[in-house]
VMD Tcl script that builds the backbone (N, CA, C; Angstrom):
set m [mol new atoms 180]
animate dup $m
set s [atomselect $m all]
$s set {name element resname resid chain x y z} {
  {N N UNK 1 A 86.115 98.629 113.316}
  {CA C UNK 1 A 87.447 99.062 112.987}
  {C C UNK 1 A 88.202 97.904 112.359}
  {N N UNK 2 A 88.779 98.142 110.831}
  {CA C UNK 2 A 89.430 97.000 110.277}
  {C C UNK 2 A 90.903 96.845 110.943}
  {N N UNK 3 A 91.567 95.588 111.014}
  {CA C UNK 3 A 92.653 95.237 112.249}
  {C C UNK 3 A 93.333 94.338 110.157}
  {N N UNK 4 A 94.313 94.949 110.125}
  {CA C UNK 4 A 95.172 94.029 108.775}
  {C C UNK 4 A 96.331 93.581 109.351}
  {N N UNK 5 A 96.867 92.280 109.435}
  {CA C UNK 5 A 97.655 92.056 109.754}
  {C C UNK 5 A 98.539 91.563 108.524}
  {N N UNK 6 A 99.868 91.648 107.991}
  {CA C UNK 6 A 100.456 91.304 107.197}
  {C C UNK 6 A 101.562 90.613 107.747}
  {N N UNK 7 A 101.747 89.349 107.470}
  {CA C UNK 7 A 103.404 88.783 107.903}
  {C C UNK 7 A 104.316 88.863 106.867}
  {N N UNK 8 A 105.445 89.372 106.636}
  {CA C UNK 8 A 106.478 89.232 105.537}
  {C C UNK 8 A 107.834 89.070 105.979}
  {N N UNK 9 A 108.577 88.812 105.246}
  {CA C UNK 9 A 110.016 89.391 105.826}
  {C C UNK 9 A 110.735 90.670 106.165}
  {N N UNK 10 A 111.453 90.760 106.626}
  {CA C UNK 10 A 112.118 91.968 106.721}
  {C C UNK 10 A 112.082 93.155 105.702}
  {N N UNK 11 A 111.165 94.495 105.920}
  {CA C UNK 11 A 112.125 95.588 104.650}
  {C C UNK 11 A 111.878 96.873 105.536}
  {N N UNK 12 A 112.576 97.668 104.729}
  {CA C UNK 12 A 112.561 99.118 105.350}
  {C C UNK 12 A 111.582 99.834 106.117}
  {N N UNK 13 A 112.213 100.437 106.634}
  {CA C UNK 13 A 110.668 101.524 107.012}
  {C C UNK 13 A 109.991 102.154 106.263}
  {N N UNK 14 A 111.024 102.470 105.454}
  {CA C UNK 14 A 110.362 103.638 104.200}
  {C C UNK 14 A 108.959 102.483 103.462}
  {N N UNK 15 A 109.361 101.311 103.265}
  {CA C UNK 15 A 108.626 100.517 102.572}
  {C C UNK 15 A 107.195 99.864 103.319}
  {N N UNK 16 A 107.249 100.319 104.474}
  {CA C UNK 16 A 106.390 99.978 105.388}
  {C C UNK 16 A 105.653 100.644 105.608}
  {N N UNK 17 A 106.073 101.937 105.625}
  {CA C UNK 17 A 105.540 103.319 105.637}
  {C C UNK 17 A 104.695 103.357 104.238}
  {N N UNK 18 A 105.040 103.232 103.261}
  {CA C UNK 18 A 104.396 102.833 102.465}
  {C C UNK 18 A 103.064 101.897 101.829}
  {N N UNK 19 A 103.056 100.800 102.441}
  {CA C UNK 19 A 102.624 99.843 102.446}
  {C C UNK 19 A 101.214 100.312 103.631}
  {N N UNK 20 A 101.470 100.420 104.725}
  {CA C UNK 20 A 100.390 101.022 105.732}
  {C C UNK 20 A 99.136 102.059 105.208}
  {N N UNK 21 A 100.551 103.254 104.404}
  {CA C UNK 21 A 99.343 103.901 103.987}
  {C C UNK 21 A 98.530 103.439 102.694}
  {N N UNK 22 A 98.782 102.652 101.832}
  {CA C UNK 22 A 98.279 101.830 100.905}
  {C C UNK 22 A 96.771 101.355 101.348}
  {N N UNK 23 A 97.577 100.098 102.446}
  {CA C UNK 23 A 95.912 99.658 102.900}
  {C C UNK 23 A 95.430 100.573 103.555}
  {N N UNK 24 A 95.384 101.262 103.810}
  {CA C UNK 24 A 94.250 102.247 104.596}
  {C C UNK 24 A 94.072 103.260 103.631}
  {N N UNK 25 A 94.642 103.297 102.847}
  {CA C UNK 25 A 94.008 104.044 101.630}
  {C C UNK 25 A 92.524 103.130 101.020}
  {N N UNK 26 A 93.183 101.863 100.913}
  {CA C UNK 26 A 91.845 101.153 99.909}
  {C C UNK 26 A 90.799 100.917 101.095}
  {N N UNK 27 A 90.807 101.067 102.224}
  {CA C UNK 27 A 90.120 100.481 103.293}
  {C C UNK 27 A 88.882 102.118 103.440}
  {N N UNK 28 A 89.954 102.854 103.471}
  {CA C UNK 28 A 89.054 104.262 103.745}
  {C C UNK 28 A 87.941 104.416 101.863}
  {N N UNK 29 A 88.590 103.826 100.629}
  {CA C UNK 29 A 88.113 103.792 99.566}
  {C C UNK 29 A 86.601 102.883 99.875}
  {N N UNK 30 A 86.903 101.834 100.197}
  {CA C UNK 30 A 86.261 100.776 99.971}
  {C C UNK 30 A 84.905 100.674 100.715}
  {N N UNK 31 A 85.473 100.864 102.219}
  {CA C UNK 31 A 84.537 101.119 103.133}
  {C C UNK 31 A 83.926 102.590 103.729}
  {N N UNK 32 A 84.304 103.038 102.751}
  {CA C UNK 32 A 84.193 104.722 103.027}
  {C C UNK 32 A 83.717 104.996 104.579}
  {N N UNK 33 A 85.075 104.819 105.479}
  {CA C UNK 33 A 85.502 105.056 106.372}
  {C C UNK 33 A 86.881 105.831 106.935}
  {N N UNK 34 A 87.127 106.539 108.169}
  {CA C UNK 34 A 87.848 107.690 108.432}
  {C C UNK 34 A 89.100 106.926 108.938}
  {N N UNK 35 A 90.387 106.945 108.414}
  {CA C UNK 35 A 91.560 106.478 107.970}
  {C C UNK 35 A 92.168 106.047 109.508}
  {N N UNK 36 A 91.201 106.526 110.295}
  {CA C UNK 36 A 91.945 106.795 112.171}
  {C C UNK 36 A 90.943 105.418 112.579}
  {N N UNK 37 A 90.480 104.506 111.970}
  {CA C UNK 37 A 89.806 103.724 111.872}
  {C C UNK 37 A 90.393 102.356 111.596}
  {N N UNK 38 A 91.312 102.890 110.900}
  {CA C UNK 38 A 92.378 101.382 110.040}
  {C C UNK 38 A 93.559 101.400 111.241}
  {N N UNK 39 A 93.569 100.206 111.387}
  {CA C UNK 39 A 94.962 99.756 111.813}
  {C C UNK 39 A 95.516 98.267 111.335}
  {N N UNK 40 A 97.020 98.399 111.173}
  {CA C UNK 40 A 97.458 97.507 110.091}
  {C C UNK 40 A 98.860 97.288 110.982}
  {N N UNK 41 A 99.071 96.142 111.367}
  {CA C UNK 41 A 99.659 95.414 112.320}
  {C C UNK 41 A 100.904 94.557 111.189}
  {N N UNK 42 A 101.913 94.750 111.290}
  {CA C UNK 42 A 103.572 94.099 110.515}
  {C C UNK 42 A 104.038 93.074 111.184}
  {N N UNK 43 A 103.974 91.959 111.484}
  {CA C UNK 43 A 104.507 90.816 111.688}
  {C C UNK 43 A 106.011 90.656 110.614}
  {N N UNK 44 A 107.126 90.509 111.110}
  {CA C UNK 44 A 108.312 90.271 110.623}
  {C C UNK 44 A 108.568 89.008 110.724}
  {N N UNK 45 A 109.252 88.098 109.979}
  {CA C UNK 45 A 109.797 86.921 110.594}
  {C C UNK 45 A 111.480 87.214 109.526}
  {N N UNK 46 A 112.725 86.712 110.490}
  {CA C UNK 46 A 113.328 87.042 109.520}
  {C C UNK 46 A 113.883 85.720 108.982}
  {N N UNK 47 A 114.565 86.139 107.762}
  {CA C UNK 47 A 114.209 84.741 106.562}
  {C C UNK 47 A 115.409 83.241 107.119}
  {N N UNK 48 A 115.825 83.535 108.633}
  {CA C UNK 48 A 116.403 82.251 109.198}
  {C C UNK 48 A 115.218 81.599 109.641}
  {N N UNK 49 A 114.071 82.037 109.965}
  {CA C UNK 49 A 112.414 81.195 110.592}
  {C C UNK 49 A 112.030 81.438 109.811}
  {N N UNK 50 A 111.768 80.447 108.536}
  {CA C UNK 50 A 110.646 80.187 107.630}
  {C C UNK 50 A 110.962 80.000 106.652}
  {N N UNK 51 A 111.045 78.922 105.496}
  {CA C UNK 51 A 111.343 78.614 104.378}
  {C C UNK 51 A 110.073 78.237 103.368}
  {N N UNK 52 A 110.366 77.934 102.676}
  {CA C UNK 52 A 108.898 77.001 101.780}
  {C C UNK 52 A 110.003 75.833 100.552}
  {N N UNK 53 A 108.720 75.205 100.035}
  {CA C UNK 53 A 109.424 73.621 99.740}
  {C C UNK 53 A 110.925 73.220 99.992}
  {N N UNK 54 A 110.554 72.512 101.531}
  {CA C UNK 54 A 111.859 72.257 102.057}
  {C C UNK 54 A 113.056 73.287 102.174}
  {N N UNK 55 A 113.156 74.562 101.947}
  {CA C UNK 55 A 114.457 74.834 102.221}
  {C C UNK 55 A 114.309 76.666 102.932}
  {N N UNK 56 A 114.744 76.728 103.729}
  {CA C UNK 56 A 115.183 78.162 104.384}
  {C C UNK 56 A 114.950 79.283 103.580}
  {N N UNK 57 A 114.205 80.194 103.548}
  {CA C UNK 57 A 114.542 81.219 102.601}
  {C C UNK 57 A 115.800 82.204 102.843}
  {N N UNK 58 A 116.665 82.305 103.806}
  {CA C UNK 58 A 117.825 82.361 104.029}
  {C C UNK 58 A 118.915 82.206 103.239}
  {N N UNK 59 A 118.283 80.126 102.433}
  {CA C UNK 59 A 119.348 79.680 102.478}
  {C C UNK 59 A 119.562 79.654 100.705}
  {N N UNK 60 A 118.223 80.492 99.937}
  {CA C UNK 60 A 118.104 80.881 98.640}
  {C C UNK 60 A 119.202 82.075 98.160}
}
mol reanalyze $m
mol bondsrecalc $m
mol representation Tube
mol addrep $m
């Protein structure tokens, strides 16, 4: 059973909802396997924890 974990920032549900069924679309494509098989795990961080070269993405 494939386990996807994605970390991003914060977005909608709608967009998440989205995104879930995406990879388990290419996962059920790829590995021609049954979609109740995929699970795809959302890690949030929101953009006050975590920046890149030196600065907050917050603070962009």
């Amino acid at each position: 059973m494939p386990i996807v974990t994605v970390q991003q920032g914060p977005r909608s549900v709608e967009l998440k909802r989205e995104l879930v069924a995406r990879i388990t679309d290419a996962f059920v494509d790829a590995y021609k396997i049954p979609a109740d098989t995929v699970q795809v795990w959302i890690n949030e961080t929101p953009a006050d924890s975590w920046g890149s070269a030196g600065t907050l993405t917050a603070d962009k």
